[in-house]
N, CA, C and O atoms as a Tripos MOL2 file, in Angstrom:
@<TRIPOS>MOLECULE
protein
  252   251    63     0     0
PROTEIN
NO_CHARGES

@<TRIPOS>ATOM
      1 N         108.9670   87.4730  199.5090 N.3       1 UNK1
      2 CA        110.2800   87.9620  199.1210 C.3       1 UNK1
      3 C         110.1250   89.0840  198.0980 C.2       1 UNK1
      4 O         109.3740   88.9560  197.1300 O.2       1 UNK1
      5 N         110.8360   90.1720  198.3200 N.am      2 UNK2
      6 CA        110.7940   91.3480  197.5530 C.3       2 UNK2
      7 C         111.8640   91.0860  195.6650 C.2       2 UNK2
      8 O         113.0450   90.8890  195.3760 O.2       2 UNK2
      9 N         110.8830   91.2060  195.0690 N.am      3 UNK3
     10 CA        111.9010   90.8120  193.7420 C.3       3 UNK3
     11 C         112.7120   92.1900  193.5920 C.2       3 UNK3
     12 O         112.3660   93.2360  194.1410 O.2       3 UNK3
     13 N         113.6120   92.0720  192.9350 N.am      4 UNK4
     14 CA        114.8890   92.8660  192.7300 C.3       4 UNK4
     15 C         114.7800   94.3810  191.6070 C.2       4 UNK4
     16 O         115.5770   95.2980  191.4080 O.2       4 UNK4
     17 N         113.2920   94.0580  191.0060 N.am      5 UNK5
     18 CA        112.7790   95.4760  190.3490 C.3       5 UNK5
     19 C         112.4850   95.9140  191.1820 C.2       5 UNK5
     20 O         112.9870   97.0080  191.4360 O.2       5 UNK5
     21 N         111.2400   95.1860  192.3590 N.am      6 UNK6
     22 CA        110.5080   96.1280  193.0530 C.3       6 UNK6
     23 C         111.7410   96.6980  193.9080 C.2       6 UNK6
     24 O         111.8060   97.9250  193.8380 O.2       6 UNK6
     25 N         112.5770   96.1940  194.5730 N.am      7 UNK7
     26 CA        113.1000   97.6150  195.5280 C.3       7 UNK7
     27 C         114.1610   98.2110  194.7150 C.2       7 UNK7
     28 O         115.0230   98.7260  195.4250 O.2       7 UNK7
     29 N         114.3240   98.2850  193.7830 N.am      8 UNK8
     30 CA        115.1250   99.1750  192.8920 C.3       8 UNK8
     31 C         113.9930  100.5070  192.5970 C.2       8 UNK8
     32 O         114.4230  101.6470  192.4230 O.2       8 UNK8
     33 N         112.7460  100.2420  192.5750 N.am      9 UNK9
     34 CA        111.8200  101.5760  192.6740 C.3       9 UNK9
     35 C         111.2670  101.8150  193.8110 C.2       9 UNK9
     36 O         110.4350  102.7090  193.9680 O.2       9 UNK9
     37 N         111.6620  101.0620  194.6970 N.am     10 UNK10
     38 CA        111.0540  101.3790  196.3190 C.3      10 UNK10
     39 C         111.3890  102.5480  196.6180 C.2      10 UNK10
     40 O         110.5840  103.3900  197.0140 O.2      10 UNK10
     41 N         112.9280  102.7940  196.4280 N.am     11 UNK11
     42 CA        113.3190  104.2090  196.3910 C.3      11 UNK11
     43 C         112.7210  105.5300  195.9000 C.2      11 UNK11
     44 O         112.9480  106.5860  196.4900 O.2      11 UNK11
     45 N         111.8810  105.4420  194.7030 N.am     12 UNK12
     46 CA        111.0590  106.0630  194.7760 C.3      12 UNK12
     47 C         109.8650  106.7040  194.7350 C.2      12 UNK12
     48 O         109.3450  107.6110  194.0840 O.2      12 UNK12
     49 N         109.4540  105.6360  196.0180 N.am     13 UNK13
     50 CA        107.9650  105.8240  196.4790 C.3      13 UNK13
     51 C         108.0160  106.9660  197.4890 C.2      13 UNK13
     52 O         108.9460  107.1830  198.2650 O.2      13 UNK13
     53 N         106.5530  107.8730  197.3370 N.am     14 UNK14
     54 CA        106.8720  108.5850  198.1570 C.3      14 UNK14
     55 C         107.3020  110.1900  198.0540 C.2      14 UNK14
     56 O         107.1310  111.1760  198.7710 O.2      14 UNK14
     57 N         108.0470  109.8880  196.5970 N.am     15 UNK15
     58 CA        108.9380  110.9180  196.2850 C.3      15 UNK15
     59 C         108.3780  111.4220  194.7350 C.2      15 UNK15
     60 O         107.6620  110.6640  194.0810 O.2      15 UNK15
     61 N         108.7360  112.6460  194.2660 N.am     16 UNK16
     62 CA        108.5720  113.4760  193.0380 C.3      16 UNK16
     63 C         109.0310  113.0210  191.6870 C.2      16 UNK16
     64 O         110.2410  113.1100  191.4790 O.2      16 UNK16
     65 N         108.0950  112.4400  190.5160 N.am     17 UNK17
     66 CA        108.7600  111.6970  189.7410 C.3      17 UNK17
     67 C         107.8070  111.8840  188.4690 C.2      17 UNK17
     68 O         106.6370  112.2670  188.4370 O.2      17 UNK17
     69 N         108.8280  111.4250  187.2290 N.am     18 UNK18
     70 CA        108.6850  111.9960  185.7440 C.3      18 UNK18
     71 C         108.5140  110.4510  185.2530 C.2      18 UNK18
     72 O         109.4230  109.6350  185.0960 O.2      18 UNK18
     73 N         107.0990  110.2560  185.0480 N.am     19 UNK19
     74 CA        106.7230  109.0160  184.6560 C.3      19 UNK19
     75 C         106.9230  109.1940  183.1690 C.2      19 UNK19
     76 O         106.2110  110.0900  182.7160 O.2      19 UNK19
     77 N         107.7710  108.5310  182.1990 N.am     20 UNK20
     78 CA        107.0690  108.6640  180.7300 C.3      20 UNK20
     79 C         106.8850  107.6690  179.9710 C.2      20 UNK20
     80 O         107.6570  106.7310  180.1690 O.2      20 UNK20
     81 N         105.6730  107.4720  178.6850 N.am     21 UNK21
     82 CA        105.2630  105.9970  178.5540 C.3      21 UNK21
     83 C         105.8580  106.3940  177.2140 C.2      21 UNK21
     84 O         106.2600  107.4130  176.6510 O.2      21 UNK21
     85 N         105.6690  104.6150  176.8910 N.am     22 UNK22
     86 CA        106.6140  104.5940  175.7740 C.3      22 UNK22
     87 C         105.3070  105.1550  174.2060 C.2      22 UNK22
     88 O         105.5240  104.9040  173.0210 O.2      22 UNK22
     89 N         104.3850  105.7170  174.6150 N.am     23 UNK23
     90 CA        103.4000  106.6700  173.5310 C.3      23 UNK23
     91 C         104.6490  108.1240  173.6490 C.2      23 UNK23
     92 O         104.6060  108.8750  172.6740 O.2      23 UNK23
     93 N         105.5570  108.4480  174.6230 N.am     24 UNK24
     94 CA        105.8740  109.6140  174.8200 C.3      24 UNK24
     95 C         104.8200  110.5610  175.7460 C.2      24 UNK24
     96 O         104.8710  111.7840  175.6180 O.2      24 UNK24
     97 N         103.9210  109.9770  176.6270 N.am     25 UNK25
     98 CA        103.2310  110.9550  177.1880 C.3      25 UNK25
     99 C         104.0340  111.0370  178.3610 C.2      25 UNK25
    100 O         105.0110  110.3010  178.4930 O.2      25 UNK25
    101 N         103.7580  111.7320  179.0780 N.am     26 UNK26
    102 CA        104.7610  112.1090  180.3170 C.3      26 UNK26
    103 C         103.9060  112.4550  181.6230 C.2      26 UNK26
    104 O         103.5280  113.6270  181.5970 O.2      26 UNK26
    105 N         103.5940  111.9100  182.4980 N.am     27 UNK27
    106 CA        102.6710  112.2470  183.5840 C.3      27 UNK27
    107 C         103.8550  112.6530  185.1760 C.2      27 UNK27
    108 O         104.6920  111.7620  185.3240 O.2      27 UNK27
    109 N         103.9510  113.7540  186.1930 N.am     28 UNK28
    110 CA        104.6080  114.0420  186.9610 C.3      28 UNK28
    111 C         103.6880  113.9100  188.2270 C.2      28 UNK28
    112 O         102.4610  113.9770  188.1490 O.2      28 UNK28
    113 N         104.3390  113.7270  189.3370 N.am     29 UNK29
    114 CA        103.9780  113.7570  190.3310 C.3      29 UNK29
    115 C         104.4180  112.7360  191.6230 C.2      29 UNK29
    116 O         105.4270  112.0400  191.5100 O.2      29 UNK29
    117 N         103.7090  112.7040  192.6780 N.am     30 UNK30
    118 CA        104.4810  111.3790  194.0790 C.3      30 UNK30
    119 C         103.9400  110.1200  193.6890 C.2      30 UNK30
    120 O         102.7310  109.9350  193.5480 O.2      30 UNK30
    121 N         104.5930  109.4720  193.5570 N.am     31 UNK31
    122 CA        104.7690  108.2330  193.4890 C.3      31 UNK31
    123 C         103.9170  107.3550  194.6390 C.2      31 UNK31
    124 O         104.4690  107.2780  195.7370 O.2      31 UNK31
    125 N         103.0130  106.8890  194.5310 N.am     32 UNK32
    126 CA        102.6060  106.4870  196.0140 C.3      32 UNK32
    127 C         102.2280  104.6980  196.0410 C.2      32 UNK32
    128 O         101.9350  104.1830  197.1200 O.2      32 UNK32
    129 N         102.2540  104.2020  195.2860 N.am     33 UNK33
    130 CA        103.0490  102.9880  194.8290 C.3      33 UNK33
    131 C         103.0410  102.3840  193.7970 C.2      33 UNK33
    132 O         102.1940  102.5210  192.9150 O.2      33 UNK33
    133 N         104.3250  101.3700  193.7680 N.am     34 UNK34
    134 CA        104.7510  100.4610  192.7180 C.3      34 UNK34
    135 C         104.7680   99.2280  192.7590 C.2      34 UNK34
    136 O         104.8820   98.8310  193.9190 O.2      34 UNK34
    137 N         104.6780   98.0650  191.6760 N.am     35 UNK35
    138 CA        104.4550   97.0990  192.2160 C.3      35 UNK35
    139 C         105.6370   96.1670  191.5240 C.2      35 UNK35
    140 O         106.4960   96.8350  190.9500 O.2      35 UNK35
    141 N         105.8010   94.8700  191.4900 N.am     36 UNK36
    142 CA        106.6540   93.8660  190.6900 C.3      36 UNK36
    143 C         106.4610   94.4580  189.2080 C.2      36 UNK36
    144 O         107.3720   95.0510  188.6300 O.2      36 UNK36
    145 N         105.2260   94.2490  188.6620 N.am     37 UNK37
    146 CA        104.6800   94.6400  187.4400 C.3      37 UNK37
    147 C         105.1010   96.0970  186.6200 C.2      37 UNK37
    148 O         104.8280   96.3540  185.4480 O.2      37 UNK37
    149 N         105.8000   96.9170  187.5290 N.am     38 UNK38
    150 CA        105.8570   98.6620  187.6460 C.3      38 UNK38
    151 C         104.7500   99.0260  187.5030 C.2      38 UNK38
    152 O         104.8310   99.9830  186.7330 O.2      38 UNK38
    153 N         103.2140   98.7850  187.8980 N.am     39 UNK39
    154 CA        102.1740   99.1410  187.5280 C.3      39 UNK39
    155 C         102.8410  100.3360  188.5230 C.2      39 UNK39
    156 O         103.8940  100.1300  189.1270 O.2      39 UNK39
    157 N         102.0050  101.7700  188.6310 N.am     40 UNK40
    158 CA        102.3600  102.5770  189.1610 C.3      40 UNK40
    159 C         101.2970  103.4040  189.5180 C.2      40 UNK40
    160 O         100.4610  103.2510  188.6270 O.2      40 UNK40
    161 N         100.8690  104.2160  190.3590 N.am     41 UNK41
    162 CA         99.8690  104.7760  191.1560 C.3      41 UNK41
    163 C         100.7220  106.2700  191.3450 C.2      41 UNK41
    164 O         101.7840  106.2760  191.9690 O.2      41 UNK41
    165 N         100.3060  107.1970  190.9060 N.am     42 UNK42
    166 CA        100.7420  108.7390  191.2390 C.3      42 UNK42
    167 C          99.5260  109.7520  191.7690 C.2      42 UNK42
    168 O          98.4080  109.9180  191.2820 O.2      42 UNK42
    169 N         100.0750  110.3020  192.8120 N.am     43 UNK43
    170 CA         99.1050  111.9200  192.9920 C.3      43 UNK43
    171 C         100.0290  112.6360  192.4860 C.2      43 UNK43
    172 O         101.2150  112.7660  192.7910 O.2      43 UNK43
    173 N          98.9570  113.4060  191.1350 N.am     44 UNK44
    174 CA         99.1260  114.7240  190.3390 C.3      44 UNK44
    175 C          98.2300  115.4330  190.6440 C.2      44 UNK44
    176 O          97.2350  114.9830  191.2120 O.2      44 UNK44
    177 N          98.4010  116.9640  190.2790 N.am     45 UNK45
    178 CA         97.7660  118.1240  190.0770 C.3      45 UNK45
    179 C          96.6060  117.6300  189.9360 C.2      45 UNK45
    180 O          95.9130  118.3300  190.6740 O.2      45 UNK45
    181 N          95.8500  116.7550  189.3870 N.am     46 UNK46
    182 CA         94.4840  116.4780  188.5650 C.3      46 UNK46
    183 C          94.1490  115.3590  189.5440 C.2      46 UNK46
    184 O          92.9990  114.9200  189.5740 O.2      46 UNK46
    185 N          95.1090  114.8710  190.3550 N.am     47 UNK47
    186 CA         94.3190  113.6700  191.0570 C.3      47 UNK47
    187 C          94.9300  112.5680  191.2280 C.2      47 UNK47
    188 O          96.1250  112.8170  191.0690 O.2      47 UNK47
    189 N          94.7630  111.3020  191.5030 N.am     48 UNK48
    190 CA         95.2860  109.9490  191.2780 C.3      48 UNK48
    191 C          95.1190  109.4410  190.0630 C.2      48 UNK48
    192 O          94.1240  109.5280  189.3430 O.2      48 UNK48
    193 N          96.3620  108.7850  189.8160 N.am     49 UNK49
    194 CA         96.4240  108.3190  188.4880 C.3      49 UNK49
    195 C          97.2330  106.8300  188.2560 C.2      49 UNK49
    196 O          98.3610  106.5250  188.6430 O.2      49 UNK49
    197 N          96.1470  105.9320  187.4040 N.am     50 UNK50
    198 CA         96.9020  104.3440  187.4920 C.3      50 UNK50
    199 C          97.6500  104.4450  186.0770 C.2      50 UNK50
    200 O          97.3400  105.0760  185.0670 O.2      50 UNK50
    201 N          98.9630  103.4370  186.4020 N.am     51 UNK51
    202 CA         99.9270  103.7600  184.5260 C.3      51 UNK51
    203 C          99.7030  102.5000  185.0200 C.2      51 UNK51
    204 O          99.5140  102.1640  186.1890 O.2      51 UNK51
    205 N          99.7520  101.6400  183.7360 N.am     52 UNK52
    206 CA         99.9650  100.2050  183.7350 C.3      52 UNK52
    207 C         101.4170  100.0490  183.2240 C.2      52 UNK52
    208 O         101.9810  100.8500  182.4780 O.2      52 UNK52
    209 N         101.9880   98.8200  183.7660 N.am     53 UNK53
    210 CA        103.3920   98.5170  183.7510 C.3      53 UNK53
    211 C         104.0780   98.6230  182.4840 C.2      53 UNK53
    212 O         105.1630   98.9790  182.0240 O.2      53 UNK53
    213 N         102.8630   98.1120  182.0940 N.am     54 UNK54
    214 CA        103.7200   97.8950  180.3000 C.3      54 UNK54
    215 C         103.2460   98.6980  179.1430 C.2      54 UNK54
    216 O         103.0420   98.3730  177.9730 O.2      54 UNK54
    217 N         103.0960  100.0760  179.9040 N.am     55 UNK55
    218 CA        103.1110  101.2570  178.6800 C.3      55 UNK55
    219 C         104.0370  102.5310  179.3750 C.2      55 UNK55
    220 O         103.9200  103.7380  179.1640 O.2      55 UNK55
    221 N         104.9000  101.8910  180.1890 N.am     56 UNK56
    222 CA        106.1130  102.8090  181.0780 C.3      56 UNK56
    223 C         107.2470  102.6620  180.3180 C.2      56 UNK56
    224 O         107.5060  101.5300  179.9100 O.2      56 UNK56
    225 N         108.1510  103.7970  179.9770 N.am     57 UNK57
    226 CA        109.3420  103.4190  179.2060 C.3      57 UNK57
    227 C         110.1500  103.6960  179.9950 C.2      57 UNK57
    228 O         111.2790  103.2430  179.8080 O.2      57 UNK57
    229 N         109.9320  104.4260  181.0150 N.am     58 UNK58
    230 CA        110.8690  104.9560  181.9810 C.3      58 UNK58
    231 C         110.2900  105.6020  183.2790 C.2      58 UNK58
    232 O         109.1670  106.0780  183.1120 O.2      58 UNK58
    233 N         110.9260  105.7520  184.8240 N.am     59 UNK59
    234 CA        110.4980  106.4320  185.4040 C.3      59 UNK59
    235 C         111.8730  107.2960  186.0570 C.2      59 UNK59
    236 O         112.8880  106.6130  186.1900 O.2      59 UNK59
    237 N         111.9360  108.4480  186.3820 N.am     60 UNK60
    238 CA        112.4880  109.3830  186.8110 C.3      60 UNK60
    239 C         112.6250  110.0070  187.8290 C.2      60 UNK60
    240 O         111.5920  110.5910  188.1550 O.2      60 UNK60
    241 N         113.6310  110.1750  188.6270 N.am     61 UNK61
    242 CA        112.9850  111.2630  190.1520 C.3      61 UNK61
    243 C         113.4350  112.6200  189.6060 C.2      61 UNK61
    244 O         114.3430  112.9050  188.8250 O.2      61 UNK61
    245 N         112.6850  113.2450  190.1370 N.am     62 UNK62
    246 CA        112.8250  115.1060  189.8080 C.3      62 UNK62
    247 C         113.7740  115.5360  190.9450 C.2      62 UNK62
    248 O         114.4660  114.7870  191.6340 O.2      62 UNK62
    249 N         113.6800  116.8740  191.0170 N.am     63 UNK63
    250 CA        114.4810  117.2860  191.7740 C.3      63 UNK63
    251 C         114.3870  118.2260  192.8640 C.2      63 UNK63
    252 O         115.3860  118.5040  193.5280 O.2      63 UNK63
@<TRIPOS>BOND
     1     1     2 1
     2     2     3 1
     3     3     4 2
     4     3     5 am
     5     5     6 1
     6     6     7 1
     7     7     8 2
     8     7     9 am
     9     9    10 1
    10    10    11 1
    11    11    12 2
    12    11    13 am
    13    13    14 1
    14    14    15 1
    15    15    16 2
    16    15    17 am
    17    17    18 1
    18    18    19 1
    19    19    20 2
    20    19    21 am
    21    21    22 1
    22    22    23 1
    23    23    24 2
    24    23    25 am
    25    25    26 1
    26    26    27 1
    27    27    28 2
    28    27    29 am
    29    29    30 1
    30    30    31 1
    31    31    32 2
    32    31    33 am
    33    33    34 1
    34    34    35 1
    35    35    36 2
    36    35    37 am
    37    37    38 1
    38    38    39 1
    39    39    40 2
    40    39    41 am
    41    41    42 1
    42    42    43 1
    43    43    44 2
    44    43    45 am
    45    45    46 1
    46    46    47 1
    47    47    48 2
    48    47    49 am
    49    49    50 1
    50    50    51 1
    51    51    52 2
    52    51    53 am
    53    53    54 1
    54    54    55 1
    55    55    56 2
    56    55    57 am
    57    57    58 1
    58    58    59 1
    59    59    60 2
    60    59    61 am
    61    61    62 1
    62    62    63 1
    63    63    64 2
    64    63    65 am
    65    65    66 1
    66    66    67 1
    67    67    68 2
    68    67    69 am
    69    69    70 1
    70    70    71 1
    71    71    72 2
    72    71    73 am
    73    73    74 1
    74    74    75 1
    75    75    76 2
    76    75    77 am
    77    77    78 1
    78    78    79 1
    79    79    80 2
    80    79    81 am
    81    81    82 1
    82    82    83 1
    83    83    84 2
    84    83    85 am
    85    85    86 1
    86    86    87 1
    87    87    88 2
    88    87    89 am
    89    89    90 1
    90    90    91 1
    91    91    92 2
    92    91    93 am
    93    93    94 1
    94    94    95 1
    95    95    96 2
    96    95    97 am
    97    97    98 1
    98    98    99 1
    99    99   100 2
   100    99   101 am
   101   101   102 1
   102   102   103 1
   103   103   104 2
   104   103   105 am
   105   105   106 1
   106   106   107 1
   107   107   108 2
   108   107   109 am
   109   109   110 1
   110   110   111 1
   111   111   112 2
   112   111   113 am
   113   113   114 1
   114   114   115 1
   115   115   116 2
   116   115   117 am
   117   117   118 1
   118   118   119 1
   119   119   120 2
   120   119   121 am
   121   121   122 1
   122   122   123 1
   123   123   124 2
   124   123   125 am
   125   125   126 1
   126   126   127 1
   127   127   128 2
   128   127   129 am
   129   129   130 1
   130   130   131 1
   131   131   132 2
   132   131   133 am
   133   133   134 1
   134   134   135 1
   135   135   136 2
   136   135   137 am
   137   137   138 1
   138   138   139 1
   139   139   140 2
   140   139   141 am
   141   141   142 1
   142   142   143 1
   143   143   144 2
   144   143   145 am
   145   145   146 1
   146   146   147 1
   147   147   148 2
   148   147   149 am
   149   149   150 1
   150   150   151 1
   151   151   152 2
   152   151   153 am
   153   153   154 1
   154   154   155 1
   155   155   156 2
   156   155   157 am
   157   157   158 1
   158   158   159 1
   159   159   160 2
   160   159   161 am
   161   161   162 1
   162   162   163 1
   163   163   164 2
   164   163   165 am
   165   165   166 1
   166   166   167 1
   167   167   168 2
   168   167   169 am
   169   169   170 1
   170   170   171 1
   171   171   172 2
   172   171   173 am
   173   173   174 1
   174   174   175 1
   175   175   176 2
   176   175   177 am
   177   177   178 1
   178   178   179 1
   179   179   180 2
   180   179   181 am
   181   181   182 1
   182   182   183 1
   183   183   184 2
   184   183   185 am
   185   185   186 1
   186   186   187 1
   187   187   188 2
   188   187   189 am
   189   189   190 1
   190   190   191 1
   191   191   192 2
   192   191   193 am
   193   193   194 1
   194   194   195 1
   195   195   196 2
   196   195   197 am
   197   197   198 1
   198   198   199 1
   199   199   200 2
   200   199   201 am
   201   201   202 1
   202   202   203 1
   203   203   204 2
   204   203   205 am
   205   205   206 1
   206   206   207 1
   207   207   208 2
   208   207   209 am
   209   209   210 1
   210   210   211 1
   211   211   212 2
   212   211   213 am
   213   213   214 1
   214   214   215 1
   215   215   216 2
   216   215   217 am
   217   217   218 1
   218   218   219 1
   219   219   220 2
   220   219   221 am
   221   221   222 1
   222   222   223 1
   223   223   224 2
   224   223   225 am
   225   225   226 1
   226   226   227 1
   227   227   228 2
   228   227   229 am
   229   229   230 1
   230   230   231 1
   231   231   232 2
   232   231   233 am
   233   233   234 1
   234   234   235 1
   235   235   236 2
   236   235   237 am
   237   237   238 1
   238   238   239 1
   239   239   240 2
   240   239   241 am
   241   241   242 1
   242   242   243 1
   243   243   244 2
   244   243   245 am
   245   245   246 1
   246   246   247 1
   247   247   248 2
   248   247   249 am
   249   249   250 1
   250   250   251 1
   251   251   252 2
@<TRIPOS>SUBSTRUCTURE
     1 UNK1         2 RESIDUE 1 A UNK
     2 UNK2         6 RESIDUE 1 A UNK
     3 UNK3        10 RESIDUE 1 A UNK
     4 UNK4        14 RESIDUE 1 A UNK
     5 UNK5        18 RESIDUE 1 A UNK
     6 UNK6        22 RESIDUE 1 A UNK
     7 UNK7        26 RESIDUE 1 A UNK
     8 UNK8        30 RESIDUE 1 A UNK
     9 UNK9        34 RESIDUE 1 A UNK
    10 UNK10       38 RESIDUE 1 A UNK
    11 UNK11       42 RESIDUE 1 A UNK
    12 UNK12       46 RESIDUE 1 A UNK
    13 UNK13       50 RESIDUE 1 A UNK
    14 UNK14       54 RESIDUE 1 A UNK
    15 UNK15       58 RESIDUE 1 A UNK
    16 UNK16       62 RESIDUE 1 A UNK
    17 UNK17       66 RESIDUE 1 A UNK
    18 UNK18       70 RESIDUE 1 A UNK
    19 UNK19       74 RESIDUE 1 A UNK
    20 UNK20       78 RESIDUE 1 A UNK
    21 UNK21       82 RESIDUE 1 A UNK
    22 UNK22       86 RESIDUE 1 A UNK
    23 UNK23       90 RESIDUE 1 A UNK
    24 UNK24       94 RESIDUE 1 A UNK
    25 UNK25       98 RESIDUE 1 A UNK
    26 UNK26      102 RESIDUE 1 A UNK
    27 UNK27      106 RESIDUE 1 A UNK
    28 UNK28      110 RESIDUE 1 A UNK
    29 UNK29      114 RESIDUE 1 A UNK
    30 UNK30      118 RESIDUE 1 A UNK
    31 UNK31      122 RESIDUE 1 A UNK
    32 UNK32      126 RESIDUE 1 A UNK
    33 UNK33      130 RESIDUE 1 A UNK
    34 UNK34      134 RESIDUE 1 A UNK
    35 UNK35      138 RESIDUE 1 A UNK
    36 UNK36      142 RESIDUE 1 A UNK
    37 UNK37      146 RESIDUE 1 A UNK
    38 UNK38      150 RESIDUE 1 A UNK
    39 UNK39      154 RESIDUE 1 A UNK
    40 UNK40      158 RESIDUE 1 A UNK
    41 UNK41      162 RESIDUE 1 A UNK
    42 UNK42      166 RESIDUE 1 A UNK
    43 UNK43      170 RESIDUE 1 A UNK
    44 UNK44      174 RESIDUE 1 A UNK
    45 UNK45      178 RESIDUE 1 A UNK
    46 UNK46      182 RESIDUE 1 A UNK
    47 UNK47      186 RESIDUE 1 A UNK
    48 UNK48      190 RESIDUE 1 A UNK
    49 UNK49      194 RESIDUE 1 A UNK
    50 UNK50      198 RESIDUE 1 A UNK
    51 UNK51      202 RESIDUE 1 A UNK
    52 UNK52      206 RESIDUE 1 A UNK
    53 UNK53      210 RESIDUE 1 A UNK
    54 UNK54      214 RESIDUE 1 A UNK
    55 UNK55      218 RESIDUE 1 A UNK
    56 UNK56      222 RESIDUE 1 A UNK
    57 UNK57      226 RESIDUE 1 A UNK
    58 UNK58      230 RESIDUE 1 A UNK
    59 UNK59      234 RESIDUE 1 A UNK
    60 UNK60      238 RESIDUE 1 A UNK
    61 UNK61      242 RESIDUE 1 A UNK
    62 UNK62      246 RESIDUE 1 A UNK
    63 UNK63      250 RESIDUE 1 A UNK
């Protein structure tokens, strides 16, 4: 069963997005997945990149 965070960001997997942690760093790029945890997986400019769930303050879709 899908918990009720994960498909609230299912939406945007896939898609162009403004990760920022709660240090204030800010990492951009596709989203290529998310999990219960919001652990989060992005391709950026520099490559693949793992955020762990609980240094995310927010995530964003661009435009």
């Amino acid at each position: 069963m899908v918990d009720k965070i994960n498909r609230q960001f299912l939406k945007f997997k896939g898609k162009r997005v403004l990760v920022t942690l709660k240090n204030d760093n800010e990492h951009e790029g596709r989203l290529i997945s998310i999990d219960n945890y919001l652990n989060a997986v992005l391709e950026t400019e520099s490559g693949i990149r793992f955020i762990k769930g609980t240094k995310i303050a927010f995530i964003s879709l661009l435009g």
